[in-house]
C-alpha positions as semicolon CSV with decimal commas, in nm:
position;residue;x (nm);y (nm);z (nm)
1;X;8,442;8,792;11,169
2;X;8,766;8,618;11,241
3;X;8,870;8,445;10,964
4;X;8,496;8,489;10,811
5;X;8,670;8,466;10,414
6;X;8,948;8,210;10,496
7;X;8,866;8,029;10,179
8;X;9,003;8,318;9,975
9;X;9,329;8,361;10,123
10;X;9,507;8,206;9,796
11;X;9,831;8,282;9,720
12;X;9,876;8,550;9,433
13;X;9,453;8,571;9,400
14;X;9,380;8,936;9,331
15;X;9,077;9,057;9,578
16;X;8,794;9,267;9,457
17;X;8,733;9,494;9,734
18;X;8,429;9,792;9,761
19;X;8,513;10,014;10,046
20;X;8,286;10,264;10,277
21;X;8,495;10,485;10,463
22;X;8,354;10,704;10,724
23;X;8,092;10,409;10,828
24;X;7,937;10,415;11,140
25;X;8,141;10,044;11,222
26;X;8,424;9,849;11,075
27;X;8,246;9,527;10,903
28;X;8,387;9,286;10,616
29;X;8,126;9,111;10,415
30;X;8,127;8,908;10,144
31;X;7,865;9,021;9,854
32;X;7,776;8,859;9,506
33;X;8,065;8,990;9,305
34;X;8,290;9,135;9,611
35;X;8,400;9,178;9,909
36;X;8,224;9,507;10,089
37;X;8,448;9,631;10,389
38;X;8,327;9,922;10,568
39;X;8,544;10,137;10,811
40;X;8,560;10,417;11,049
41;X;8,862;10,579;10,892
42;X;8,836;10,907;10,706
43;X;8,977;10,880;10,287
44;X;9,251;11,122;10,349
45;X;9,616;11,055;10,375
46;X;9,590;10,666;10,304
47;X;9,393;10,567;10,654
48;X;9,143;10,394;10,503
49;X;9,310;10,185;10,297
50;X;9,527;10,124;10,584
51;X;9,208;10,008;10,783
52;X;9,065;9,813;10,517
53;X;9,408;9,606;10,511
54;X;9,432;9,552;10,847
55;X;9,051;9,430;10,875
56;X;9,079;9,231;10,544
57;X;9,390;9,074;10,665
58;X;9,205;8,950;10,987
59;X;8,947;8,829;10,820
60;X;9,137;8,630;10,535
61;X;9,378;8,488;10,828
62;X;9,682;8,632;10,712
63;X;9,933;8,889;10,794
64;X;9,856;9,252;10,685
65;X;10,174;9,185;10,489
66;X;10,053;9,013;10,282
67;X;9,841;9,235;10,117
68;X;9,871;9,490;9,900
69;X;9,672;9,739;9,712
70;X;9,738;9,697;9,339
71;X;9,460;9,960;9,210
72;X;9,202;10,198;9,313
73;X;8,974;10,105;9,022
74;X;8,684;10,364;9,124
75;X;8,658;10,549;9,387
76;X;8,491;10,294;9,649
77;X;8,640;10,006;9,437
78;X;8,981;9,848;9,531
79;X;9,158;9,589;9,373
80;X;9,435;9,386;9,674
81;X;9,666;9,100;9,592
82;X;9,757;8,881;9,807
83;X;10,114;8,783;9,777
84;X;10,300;8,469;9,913
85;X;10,540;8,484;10,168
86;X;10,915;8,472;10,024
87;X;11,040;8,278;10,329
88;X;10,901;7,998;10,537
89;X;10,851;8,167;10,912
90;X;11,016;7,870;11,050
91;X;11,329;7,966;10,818
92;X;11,275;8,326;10,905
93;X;11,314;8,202;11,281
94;X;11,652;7,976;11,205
95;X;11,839;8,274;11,043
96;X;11,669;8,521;11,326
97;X;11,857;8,246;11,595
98;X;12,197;8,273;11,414
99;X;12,167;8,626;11,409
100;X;12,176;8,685;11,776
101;X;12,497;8,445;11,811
102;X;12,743;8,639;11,946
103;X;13,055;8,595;11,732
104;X;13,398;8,547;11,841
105;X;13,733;8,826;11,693
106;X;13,948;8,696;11,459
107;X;14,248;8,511;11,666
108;X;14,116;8,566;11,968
109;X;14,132;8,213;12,225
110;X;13,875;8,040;12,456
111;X;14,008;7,959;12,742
């Protein structure tokens, strides 16, 4: 299932999604007019969705962060964006280094 629906992870594409909670297995599969992820999660409190994100996001290949539900359209029908990432992770990791340099008082000398 890994990365199974690669090919849609698209920047800003808006995923249809029909979910079955309470299934007997977690599955993603793609149908005719959506994507049809089942889960073991119960609909109460948000854990569904919350499992449907986190399989969806493994099998698009990208971070469960990059998804978002934008509408419960029906009750077993989802709509999920997926948004771009605001920073480049390798500029996320320069300004992570500089954070962890210590830094030196005001006046104080080196040697």
């Amino acid at each position: 299932m890994k990365n199974s629906l690669a090919q849609l992870a698209i920047p800003g594409a808006t995923l249809l999604v029909r979910v079955t909670p309470n299934a007997p297995a977690n599955k993603v599969e793609m149908e005719a007019e959506a994507i049809k992820v089942s889960v073991t999660a119960t609909p109460l409190d948000g854990k569904a969705n919350a499992a449907v994100i986190k399989l969806l996001s493994k099998a698009l290949g990208v971070p469960k962060s990059r998804l978002t539900l934008v509408q419960a359209i029906r009750v077993d029908t989802r709509s999920f964006a997926l948004i771009s990432r605001v920073f480049p992770l390798e500029s996320t990791r320069l300004r992570a280094k500089r954070s962890r340099r210590p830094s030196r008082a005001f006046g104080t000398s080196t040697t």
